[in-house]
N, CA, C and O atoms as a MOPAC input file, in Angstrom:
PM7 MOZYME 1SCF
protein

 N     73.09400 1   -18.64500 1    -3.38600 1
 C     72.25700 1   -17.96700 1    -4.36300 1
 C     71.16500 1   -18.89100 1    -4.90300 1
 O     70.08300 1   -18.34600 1    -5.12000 1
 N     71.28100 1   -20.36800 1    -5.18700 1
 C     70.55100 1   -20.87600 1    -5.14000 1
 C     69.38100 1   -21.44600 1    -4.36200 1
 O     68.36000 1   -21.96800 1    -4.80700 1
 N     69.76200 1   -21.22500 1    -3.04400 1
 C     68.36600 1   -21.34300 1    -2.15500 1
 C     67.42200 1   -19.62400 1    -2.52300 1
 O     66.21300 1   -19.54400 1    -2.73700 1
 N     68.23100 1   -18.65900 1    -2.50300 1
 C     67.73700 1   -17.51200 1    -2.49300 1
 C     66.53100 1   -17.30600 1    -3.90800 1
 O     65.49100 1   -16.65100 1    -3.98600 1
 N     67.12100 1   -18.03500 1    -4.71900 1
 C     65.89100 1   -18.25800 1    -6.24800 1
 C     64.94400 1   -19.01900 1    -5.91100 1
 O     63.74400 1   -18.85700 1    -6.13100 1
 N     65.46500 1   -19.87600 1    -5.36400 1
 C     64.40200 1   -20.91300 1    -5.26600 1
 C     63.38200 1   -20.24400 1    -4.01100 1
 O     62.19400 1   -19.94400 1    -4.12600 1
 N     63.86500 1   -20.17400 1    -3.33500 1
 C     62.67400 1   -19.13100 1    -2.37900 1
 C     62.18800 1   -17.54500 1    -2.95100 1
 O     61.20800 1   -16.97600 1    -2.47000 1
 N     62.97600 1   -16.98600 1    -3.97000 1
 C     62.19100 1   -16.15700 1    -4.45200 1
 C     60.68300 1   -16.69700 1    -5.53800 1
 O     59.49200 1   -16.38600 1    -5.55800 1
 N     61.75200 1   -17.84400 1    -6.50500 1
 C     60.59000 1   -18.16400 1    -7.19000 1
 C     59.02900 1   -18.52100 1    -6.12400 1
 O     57.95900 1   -17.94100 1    -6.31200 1
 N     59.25500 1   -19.54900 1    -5.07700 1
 C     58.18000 1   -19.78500 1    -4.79800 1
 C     57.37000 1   -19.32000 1    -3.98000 1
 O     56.33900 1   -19.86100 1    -3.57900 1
 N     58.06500 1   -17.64600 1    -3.51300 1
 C     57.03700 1   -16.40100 1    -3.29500 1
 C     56.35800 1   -16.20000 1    -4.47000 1
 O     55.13900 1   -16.06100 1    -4.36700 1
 N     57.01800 1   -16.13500 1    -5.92600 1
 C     56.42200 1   -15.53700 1    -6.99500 1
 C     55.32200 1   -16.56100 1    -7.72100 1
 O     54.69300 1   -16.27900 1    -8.74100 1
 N     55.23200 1   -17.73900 1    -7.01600 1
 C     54.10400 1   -18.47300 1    -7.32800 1
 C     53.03500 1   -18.67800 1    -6.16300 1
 O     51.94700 1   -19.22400 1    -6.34100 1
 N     53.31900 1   -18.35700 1    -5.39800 1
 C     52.41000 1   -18.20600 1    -4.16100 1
 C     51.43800 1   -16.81800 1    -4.66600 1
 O     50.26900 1   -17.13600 1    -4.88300 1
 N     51.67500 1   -15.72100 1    -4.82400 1
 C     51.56300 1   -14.99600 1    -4.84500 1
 C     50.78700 1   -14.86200 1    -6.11200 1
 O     49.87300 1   -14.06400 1    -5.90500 1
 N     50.76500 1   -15.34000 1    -7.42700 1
 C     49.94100 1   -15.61300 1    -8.49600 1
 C     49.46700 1   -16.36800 1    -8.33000 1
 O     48.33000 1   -16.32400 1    -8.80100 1
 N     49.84400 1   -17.71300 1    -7.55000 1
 C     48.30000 1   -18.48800 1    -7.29300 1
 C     48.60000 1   -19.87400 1    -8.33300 1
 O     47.78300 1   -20.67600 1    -8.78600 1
 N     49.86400 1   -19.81900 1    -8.48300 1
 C     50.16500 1   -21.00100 1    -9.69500 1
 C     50.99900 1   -22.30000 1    -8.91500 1
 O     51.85600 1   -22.14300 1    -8.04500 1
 N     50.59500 1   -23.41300 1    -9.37400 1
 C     51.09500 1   -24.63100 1    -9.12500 1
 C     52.05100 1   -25.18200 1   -10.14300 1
 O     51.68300 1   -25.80300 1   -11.14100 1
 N     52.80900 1   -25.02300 1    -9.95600 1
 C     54.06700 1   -25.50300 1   -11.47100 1
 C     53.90200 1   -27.29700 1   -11.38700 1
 O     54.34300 1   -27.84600 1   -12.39600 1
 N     53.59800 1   -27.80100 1   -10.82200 1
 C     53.05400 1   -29.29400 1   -11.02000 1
 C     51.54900 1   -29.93000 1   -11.42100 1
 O     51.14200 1   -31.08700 1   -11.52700 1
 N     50.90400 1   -28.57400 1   -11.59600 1
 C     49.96700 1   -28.81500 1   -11.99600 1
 C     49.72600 1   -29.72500 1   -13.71600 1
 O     49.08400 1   -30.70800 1   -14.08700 1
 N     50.38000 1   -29.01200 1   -14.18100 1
 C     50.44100 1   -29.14400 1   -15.91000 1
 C     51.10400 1   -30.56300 1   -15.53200 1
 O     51.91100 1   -30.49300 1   -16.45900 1
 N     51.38600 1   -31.65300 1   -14.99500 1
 C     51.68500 1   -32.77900 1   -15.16500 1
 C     50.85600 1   -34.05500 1   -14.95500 1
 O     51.14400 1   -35.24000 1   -15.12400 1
 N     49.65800 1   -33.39900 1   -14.50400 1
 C     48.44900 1   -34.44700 1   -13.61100 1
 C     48.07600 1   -34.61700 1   -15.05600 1
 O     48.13800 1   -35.76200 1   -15.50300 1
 N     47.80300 1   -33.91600 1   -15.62800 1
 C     46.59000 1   -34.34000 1   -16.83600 1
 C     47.51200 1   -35.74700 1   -17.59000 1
 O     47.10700 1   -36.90900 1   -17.55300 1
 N     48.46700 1   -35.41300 1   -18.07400 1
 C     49.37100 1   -36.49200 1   -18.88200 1
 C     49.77100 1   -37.31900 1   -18.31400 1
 O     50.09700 1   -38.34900 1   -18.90400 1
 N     49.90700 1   -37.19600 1   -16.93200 1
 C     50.37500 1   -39.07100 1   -15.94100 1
 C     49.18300 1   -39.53900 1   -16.03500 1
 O     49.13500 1   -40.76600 1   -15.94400 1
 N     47.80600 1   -38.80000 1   -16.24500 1
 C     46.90700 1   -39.76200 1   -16.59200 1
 C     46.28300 1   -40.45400 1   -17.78800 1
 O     45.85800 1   -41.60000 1   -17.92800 1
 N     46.36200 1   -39.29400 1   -18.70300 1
 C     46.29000 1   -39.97400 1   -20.13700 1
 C     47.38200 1   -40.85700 1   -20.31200 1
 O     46.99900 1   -41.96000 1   -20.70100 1
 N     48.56000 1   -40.76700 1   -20.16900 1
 C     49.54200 1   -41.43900 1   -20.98600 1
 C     48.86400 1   -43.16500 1   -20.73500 1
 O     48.37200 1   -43.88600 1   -21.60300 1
 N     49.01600 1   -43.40800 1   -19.55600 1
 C     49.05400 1   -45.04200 1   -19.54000 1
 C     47.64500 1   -45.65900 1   -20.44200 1
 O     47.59800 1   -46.69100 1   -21.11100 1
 N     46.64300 1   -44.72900 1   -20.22000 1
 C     45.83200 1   -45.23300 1   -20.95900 1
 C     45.80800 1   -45.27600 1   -22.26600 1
 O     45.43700 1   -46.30700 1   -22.82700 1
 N     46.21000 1   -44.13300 1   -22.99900 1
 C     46.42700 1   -44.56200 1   -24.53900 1
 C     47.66700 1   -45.14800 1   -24.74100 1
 O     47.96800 1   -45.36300 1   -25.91500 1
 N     48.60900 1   -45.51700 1   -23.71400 1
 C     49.67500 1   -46.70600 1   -24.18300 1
 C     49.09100 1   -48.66600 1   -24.14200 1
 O     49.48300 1   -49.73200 1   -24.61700 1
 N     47.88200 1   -48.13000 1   -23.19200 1
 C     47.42200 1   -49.65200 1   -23.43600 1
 C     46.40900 1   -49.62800 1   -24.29000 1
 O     45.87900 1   -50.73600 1   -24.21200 1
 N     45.84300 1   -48.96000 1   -25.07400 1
 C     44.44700 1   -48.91700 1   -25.90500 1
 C     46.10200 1   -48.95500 1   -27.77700 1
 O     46.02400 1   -49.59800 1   -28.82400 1
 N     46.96900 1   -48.20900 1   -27.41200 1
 C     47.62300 1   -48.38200 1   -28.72900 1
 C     48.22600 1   -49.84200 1   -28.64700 1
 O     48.11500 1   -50.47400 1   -29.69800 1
 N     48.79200 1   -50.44300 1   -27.68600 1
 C     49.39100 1   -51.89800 1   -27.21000 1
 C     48.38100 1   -52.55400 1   -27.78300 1
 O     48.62700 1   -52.85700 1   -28.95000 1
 N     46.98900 1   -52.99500 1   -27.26000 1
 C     45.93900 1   -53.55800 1   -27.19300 1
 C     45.31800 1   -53.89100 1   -28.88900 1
 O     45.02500 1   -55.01200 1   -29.30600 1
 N     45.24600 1   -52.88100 1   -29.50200 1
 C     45.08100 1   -52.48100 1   -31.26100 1
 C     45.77900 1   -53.12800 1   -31.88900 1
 O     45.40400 1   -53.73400 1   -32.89300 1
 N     47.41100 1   -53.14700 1   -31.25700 1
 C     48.18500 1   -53.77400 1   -32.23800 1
 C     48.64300 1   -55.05900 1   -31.63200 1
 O     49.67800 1   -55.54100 1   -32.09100 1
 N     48.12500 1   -55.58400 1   -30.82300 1
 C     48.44300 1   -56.87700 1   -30.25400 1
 C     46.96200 1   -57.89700 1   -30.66300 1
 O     47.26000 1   -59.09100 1   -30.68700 1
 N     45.62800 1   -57.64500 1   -30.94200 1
 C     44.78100 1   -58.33100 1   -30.94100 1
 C     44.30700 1   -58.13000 1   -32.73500 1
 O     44.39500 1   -57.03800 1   -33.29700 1
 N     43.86400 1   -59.26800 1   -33.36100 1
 C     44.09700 1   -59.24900 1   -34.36600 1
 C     42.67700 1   -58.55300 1   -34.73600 1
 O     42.59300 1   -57.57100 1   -35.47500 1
 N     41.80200 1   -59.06300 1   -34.24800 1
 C     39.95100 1   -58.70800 1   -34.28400 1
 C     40.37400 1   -56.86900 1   -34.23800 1
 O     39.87300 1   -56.20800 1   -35.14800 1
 N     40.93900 1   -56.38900 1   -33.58300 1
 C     41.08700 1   -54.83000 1   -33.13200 1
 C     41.86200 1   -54.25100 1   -34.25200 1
 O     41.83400 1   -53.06600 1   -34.58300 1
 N     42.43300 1   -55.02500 1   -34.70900 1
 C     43.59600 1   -54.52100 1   -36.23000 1
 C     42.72200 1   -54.45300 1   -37.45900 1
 O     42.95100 1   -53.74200 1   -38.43800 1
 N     41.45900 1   -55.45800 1   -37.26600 1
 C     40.82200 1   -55.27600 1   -39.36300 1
 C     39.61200 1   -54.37500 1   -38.63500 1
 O     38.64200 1   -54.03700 1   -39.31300 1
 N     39.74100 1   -53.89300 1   -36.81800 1
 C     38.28600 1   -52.95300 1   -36.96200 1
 C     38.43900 1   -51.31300 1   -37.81900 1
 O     39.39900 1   -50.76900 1   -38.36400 1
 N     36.83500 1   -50.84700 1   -37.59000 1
 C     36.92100 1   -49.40800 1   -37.83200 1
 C     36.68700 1   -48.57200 1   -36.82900 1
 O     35.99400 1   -48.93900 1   -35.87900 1
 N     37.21600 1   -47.35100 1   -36.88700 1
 C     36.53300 1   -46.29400 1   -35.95200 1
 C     36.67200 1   -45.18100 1   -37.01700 1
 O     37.51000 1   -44.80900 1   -37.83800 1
 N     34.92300 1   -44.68700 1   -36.42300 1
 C     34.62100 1   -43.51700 1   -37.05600 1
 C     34.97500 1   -43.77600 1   -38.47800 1
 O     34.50200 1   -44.71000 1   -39.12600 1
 N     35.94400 1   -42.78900 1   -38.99400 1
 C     36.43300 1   -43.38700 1   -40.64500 1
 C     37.77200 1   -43.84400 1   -41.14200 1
 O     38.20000 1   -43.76900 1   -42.29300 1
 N     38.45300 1   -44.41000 1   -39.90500 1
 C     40.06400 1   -44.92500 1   -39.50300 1
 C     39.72300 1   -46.75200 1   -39.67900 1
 O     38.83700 1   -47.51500 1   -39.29300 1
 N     40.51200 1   -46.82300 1   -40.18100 1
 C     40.82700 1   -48.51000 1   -40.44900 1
 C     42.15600 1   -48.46600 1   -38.71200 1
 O     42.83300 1   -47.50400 1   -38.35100 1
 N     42.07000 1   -49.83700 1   -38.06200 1
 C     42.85600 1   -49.49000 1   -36.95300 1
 C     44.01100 1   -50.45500 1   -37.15000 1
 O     44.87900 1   -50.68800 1   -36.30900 1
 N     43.92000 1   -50.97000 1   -38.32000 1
 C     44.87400 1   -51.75100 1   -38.71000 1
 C     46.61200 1   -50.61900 1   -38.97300 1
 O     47.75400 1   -50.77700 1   -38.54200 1
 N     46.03000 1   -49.63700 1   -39.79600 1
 C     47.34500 1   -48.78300 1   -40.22500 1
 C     47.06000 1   -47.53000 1   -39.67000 1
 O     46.01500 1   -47.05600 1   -39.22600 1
 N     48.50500 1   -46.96600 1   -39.81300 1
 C     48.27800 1   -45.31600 1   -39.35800 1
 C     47.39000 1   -44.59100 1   -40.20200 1
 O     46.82700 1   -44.93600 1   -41.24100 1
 N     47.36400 1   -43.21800 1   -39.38000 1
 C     45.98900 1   -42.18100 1   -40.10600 1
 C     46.51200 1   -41.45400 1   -40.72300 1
 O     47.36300 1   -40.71600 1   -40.22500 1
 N     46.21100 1   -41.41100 1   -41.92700 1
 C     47.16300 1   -41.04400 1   -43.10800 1
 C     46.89700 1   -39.34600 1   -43.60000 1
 O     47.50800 1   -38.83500 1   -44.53900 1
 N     45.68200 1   -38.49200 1   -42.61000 1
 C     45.45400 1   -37.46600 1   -42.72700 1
 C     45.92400 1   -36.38400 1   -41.37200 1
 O     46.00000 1   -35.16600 1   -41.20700 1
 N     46.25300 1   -38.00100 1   -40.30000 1
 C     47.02500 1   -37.16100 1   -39.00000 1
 C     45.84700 1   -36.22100 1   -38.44000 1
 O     46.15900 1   -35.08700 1   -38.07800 1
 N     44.46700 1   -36.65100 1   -38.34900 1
 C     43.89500 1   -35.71000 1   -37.86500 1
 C     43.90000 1   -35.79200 1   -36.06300 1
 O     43.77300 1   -34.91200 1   -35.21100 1
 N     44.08600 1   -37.11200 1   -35.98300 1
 C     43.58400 1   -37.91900 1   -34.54200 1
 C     44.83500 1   -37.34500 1   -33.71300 1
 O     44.42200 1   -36.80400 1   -32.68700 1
 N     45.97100 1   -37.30000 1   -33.80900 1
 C     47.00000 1   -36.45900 1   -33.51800 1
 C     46.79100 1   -35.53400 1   -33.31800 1
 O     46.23300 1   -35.38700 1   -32.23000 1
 N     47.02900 1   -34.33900 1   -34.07800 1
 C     46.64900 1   -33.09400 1   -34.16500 1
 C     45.25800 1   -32.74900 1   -33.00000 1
 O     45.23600 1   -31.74600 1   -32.28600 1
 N     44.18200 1   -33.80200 1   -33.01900 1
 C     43.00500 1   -33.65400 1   -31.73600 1
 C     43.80200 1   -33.72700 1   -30.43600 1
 O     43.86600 1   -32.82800 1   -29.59800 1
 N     44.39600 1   -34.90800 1   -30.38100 1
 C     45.09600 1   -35.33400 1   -29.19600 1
 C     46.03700 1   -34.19000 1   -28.74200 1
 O     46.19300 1   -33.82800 1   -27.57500 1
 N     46.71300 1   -33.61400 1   -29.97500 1
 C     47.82000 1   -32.27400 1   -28.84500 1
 C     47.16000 1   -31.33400 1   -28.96900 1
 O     47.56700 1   -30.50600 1   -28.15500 1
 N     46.07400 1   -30.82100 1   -29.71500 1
 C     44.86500 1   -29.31400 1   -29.22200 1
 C     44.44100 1   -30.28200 1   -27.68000 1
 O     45.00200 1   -29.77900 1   -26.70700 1
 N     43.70800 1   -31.34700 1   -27.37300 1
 C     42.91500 1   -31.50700 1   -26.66200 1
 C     44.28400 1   -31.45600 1   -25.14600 1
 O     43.97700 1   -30.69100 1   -24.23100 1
 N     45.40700 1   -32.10200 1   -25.01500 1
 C     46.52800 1   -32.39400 1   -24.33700 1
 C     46.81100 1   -31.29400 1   -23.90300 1
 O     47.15900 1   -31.18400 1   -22.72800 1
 N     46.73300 1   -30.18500 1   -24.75200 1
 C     47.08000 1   -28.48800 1   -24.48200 1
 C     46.43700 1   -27.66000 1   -23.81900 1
 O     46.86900 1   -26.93400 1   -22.92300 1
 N     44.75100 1   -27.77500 1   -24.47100 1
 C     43.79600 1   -26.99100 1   -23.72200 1
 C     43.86400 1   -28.27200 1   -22.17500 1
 O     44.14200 1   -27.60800 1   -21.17700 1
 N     43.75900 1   -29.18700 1   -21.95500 1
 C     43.82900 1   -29.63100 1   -20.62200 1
 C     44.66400 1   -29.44400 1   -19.38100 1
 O     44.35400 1   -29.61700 1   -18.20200 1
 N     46.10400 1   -28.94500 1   -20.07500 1
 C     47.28100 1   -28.35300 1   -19.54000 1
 C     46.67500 1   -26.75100 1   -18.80400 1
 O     46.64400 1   -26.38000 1   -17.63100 1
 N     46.18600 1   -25.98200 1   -20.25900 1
 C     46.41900 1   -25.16000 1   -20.11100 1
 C     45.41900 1   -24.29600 1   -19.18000 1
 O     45.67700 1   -23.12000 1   -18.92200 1

């Protein structure tokens, strides 16, 4: 029964035209890069007293907006 799903499902994605591995390309590629740009911030001291935009990069963002961009932007790229 389990081969029988699994070959039904992937008539039923053939057939809509959908790649169920798709939604994973976008985030194997962001991830490494904002794990070395957050590494990088908090490892170099010059990168800790900078600014961006209106964020001190020394501490967290205390209004959580940059987040909140990152999973709208993470979502619509998925989606």
């Amino acid at each position: 029964t389990q081969s029988k799903l699994r070959a039904e499902q992937e008539r039923l994605y053939a057939e809509n035209g959908v790649n169920p591995y798709a939604g994973c390309r976008p985030v194997l590629l962001q991830m490494p890069i904002v794990m070395a740009l957050s590494q990088s911030i908090s490892r170099v001291p010059e990168l800790k007293q900078g600014h961006f935009l209106w964020l001190n990069l020394g501490i967290a963002d205390p209004t959580y907006i940059l987040p909140i961009l990152a999973g709208i932007f993470s979502f619509a790229s998925t989606y």
